[in-house]
OpenMM code with the backbone's topology and positions (N, CA, C; nanometers):
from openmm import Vec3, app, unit

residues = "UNK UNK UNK UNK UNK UNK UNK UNK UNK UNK UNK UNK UNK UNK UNK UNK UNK UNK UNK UNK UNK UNK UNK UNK UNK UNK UNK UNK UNK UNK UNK UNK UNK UNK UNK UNK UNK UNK UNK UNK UNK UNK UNK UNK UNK UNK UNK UNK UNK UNK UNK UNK UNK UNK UNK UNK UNK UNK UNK UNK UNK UNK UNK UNK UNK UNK UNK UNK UNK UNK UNK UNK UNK UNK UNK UNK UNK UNK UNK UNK UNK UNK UNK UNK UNK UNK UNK UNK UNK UNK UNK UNK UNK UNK UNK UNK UNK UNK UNK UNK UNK UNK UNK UNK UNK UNK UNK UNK UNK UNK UNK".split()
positions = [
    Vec3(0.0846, -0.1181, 0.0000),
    Vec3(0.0000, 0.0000, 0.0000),
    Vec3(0.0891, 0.1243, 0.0000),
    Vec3(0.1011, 0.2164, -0.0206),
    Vec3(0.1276, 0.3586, -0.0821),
    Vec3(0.0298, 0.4483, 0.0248),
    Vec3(0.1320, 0.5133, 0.0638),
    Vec3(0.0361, 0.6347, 0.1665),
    Vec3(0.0854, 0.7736, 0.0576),
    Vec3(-0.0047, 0.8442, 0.0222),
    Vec3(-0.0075, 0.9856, -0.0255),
    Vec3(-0.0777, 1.1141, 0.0411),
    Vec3(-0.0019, 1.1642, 0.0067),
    Vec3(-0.0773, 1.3211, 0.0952),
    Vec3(-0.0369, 1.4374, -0.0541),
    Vec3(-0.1270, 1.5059, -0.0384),
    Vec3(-0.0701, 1.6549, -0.1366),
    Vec3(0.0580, 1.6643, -0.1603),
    Vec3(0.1526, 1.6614, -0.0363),
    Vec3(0.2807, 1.7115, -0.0963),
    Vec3(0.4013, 1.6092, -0.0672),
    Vec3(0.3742, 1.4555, -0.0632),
    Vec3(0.4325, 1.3647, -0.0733),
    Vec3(0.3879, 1.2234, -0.1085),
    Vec3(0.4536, 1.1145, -0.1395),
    Vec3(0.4193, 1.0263, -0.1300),
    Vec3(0.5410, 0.8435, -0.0374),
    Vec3(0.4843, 0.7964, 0.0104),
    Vec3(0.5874, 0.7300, 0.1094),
    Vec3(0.5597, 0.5820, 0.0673),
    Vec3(0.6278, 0.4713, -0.0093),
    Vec3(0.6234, 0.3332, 0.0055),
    Vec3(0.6661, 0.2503, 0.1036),
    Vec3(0.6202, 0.1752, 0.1582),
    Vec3(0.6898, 0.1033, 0.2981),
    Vec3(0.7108, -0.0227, 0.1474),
    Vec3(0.8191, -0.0608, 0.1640),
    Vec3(0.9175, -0.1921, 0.1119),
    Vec3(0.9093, -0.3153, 0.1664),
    Vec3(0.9149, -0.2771, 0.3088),
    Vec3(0.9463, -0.3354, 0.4113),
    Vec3(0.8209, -0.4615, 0.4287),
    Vec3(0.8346, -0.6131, 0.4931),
    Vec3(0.7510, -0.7036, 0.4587),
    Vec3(0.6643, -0.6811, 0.6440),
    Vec3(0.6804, -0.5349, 0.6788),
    Vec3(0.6034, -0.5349, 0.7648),
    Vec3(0.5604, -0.3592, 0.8154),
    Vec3(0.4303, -0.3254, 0.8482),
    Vec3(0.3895, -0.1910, 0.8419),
    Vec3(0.4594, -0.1424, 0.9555),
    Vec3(0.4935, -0.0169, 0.9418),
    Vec3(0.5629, 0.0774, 1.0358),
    Vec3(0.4834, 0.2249, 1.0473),
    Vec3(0.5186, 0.2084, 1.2102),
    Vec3(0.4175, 0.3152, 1.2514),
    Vec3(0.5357, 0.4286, 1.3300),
    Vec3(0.5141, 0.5729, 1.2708),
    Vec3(0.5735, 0.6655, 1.3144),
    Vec3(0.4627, 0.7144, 1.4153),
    Vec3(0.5388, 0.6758, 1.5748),
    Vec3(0.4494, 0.7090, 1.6964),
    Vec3(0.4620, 0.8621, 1.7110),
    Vec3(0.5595, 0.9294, 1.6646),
    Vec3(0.5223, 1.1024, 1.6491),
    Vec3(0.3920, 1.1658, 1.6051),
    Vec3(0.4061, 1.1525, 1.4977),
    Vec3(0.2857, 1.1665, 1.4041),
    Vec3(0.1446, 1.0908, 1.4502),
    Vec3(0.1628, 0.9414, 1.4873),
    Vec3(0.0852, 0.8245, 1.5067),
    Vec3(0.0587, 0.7596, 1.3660),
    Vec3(0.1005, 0.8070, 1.2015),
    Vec3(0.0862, 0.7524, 1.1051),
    Vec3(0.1247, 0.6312, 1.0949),
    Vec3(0.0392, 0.4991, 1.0211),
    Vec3(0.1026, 0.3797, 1.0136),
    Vec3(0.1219, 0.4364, 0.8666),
    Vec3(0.2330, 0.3287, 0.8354),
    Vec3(0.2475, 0.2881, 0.6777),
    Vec3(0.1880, 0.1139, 0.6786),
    Vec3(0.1385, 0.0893, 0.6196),
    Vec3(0.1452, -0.0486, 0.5632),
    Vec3(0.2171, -0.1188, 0.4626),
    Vec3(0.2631, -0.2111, 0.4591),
    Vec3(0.3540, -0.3188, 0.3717),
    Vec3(0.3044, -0.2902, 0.2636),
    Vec3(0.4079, -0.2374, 0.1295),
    Vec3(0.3520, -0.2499, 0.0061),
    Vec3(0.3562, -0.3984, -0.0774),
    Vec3(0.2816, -0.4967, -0.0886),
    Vec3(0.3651, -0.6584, -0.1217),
    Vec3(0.3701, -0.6017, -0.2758),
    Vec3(0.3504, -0.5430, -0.3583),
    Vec3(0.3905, -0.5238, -0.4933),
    Vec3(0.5614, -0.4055, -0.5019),
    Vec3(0.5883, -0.3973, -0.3667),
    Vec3(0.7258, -0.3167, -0.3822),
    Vec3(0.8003, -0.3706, -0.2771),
    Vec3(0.7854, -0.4787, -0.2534),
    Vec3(0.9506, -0.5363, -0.1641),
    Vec3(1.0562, -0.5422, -0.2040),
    Vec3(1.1454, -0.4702, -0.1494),
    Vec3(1.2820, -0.4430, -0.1366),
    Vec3(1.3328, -0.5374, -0.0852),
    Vec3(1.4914, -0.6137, -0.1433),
    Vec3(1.5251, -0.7065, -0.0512),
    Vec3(1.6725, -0.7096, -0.1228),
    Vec3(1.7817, -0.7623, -0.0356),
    Vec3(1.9009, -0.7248, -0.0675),
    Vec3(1.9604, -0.9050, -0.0304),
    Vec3(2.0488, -0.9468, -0.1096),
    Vec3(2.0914, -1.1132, -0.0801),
    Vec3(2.1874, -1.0746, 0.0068),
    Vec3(2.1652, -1.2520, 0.0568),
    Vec3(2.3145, -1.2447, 0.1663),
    Vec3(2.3805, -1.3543, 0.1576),
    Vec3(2.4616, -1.3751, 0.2152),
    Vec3(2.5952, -1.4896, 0.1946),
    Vec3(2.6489, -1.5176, 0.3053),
    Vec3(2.6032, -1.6508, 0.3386),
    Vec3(2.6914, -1.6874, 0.5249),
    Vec3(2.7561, -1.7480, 0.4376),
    Vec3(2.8838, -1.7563, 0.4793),
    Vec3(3.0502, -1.8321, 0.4257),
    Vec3(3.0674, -1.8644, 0.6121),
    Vec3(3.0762, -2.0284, 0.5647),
    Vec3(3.0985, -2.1391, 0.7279),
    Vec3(3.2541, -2.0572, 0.8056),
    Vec3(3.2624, -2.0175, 0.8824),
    Vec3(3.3804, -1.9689, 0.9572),
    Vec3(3.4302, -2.0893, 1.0646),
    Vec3(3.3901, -2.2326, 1.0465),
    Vec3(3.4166, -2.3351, 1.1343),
    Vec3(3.3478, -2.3440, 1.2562),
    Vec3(3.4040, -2.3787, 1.3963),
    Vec3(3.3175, -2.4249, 1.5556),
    Vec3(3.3896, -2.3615, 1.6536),
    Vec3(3.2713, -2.3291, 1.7038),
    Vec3(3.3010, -2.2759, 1.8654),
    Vec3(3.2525, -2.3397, 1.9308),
    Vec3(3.3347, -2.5046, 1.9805),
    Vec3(3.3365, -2.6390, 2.0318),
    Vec3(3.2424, -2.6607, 1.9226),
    Vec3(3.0948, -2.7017, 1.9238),
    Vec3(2.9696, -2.7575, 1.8549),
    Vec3(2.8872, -2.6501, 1.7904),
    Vec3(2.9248, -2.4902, 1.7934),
    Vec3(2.8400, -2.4360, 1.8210),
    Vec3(2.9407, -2.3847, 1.6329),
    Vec3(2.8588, -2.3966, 1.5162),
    Vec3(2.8569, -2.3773, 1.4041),
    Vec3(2.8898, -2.1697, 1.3771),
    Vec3(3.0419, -2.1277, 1.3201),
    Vec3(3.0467, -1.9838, 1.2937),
    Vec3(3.0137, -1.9431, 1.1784),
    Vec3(2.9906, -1.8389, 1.1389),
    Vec3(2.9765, -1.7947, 1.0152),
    Vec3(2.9545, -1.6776, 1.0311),
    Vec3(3.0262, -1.5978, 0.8693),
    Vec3(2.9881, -1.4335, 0.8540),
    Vec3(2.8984, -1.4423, 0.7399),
    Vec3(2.8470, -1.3201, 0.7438),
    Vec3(2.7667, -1.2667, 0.6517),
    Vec3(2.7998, -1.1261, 0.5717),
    Vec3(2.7721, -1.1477, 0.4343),
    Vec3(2.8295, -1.0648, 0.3336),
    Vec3(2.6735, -1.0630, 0.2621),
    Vec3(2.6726, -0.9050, 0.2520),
    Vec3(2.5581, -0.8721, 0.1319),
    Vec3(2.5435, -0.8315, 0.0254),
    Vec3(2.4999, -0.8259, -0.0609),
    Vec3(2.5107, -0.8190, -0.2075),
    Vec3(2.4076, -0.7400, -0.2794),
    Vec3(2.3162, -0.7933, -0.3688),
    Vec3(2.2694, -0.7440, -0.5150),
    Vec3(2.0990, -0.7056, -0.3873),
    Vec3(2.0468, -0.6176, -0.4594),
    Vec3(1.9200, -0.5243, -0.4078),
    Vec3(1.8237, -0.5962, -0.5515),
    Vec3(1.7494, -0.6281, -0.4948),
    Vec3(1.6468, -0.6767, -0.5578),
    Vec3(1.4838, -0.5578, -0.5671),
    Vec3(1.4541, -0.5430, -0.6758),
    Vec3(1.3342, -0.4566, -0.6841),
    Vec3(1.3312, -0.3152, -0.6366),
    Vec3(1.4898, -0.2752, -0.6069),
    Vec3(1.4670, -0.1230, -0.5856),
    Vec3(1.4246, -0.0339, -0.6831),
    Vec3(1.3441, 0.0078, -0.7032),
    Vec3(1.3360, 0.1155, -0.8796),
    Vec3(1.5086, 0.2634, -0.9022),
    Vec3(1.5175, 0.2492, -1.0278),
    Vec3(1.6290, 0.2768, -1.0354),
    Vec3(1.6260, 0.4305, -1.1017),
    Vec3(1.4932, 0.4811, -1.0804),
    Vec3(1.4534, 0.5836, -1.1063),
    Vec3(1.3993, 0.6827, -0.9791),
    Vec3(1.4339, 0.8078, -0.9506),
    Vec3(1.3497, 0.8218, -0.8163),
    Vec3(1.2389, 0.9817, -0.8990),
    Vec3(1.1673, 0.9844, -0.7988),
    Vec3(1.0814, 1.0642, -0.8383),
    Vec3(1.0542, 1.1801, -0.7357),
    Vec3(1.0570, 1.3046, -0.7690),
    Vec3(0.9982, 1.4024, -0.6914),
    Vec3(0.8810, 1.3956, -0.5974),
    Vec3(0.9468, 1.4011, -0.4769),
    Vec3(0.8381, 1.3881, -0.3364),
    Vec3(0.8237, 1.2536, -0.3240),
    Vec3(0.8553, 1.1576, -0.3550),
    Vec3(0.8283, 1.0021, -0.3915),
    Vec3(0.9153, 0.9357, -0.3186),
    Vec3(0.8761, 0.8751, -0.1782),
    Vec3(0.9849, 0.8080, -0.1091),
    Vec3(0.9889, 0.6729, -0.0544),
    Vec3(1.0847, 0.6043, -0.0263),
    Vec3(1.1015, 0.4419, -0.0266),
    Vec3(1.0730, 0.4077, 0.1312),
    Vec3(1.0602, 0.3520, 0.1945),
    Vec3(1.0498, 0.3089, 0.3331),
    Vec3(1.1207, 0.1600, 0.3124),
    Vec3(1.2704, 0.1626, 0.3895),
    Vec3(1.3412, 0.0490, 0.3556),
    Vec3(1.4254, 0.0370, 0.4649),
    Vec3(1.4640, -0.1032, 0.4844),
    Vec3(1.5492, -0.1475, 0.5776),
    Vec3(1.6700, -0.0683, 0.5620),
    Vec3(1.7887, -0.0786, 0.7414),
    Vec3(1.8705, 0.0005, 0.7447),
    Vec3(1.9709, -0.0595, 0.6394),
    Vec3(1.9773, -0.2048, 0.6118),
    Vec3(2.0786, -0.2805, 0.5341),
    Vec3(2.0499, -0.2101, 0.3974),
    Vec3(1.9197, -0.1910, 0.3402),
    Vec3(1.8729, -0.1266, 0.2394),
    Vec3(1.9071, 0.0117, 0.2050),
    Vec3(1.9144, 0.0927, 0.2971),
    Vec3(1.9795, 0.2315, 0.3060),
    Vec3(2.1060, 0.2523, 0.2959),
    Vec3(2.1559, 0.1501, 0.3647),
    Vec3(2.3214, 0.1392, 0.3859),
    Vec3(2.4295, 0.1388, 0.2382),
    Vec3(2.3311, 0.0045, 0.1638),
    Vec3(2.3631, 0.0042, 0.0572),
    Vec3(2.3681, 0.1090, -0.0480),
    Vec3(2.2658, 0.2225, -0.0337),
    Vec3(2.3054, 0.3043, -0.1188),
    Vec3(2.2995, 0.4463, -0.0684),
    Vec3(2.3909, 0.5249, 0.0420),
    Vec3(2.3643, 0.5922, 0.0834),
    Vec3(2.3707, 0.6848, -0.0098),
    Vec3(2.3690, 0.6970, -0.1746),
    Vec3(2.3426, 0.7899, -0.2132),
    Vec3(2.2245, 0.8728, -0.2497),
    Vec3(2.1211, 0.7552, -0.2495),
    Vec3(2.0071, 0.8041, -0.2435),
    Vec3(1.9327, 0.8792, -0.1469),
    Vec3(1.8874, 0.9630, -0.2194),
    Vec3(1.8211, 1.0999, -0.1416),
    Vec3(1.6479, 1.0193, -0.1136),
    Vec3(1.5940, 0.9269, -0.1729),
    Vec3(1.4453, 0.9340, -0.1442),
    Vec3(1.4242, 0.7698, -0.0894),
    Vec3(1.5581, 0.7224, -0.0116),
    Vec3(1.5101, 0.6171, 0.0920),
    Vec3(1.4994, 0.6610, 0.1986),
    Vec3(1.4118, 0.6135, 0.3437),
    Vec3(1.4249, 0.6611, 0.4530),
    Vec3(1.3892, 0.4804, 0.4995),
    Vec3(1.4276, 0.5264, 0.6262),
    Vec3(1.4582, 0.3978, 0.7344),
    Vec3(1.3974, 0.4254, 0.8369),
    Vec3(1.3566, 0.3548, 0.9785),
    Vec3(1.3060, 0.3682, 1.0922),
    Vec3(1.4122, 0.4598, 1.1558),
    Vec3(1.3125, 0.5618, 1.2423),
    Vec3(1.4050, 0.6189, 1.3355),
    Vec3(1.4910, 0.5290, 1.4480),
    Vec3(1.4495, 0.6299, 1.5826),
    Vec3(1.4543, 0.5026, 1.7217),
    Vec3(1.3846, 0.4871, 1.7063),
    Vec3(1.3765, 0.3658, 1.7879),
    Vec3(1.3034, 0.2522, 1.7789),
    Vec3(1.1905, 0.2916, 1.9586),
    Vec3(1.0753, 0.2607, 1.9261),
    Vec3(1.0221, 0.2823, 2.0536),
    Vec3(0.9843, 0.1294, 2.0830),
    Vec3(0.9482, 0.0720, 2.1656),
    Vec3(0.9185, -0.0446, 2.2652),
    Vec3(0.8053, -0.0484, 2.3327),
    Vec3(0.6996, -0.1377, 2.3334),
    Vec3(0.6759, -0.1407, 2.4839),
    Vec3(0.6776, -0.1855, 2.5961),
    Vec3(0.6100, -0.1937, 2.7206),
    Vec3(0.6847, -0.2469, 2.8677),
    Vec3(0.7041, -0.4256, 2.8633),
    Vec3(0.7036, -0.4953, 2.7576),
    Vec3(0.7509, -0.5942, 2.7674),
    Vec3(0.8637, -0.5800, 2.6411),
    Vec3(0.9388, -0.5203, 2.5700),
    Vec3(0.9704, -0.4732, 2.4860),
    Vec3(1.0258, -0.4901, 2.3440),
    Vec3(0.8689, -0.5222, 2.3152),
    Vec3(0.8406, -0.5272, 2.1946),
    Vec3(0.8111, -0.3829, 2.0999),
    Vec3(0.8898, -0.4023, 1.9780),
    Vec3(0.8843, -0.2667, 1.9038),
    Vec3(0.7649, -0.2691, 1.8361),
    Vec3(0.7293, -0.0902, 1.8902),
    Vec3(0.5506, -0.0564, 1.8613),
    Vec3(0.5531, 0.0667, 1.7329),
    Vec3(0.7142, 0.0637, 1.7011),
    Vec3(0.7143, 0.1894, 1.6265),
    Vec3(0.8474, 0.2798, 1.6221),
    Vec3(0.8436, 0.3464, 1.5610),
    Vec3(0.9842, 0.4489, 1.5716),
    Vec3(0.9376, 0.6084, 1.6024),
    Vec3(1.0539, 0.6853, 1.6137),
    Vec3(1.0497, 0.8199, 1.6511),
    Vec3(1.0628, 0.8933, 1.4617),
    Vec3(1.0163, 0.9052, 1.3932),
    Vec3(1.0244, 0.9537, 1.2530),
    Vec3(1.1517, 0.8261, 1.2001),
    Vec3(1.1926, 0.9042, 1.0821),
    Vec3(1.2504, 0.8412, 0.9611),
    Vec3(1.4187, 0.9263, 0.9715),
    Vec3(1.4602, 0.7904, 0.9361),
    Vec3(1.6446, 0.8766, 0.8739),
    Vec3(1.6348, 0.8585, 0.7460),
    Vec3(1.6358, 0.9828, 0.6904),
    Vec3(1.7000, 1.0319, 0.5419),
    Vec3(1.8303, 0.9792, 0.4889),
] * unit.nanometer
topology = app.Topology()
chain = topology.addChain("A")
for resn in residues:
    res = topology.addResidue(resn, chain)
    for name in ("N", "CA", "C"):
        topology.addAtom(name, app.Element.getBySymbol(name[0]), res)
């Protein structure tokens, strides 16, 4: 789903809705625009029984490679990371919790 207002528009990517508790706006999951980036565990051997490995990330799947005026992505931080050149991804702020602490939301968006 796609949230629009007059003077923007915001896609959540993300395979789950995020709610900016400032505002109180949810976004909902767009499933026709998931964003998703591969990964690569390479075995790093045992710690006694206990199986190591790193992780390496790679190729971005379904990002559009076009951006558009006022038109913005709602995407993981791994997703952002990858291209910090883009001006129209944003990511969860802090993270808010609640008293058993489970995340209920963030404090706005990082640009």
């Amino acid at each position: 789903m796609v949230f629009s207002s007059p003077s923007f528009q915001i896609i959540n990517t993300t395979p789950h809705a995020i709610t900016d508790v400032v505002s109180g706006m949810t976004f909902p999951s767009d499933p026709n625009h998931q964003v998703r980036i591969s990964e690569t565990l390479i075995s790093r051997g045992l710690l006694g029984s206990i199986p190591l490995f790193s992780r390496t990330f790679g190729e971005l799947y379904n990002l559009p490679l076009d951006t558009k005026p006022n038109q913005y992505y709602l995407v993981s931080l791994l997703v952002k990371q990858a291209r910090p050149q883009r001006s129209d991804l944003l990511c969860p702020g802090e993270l808010v919790r609640d008293e058993k602490g489970v995340i209920i939301g963030c404090k706005g968006f990082i640009l």
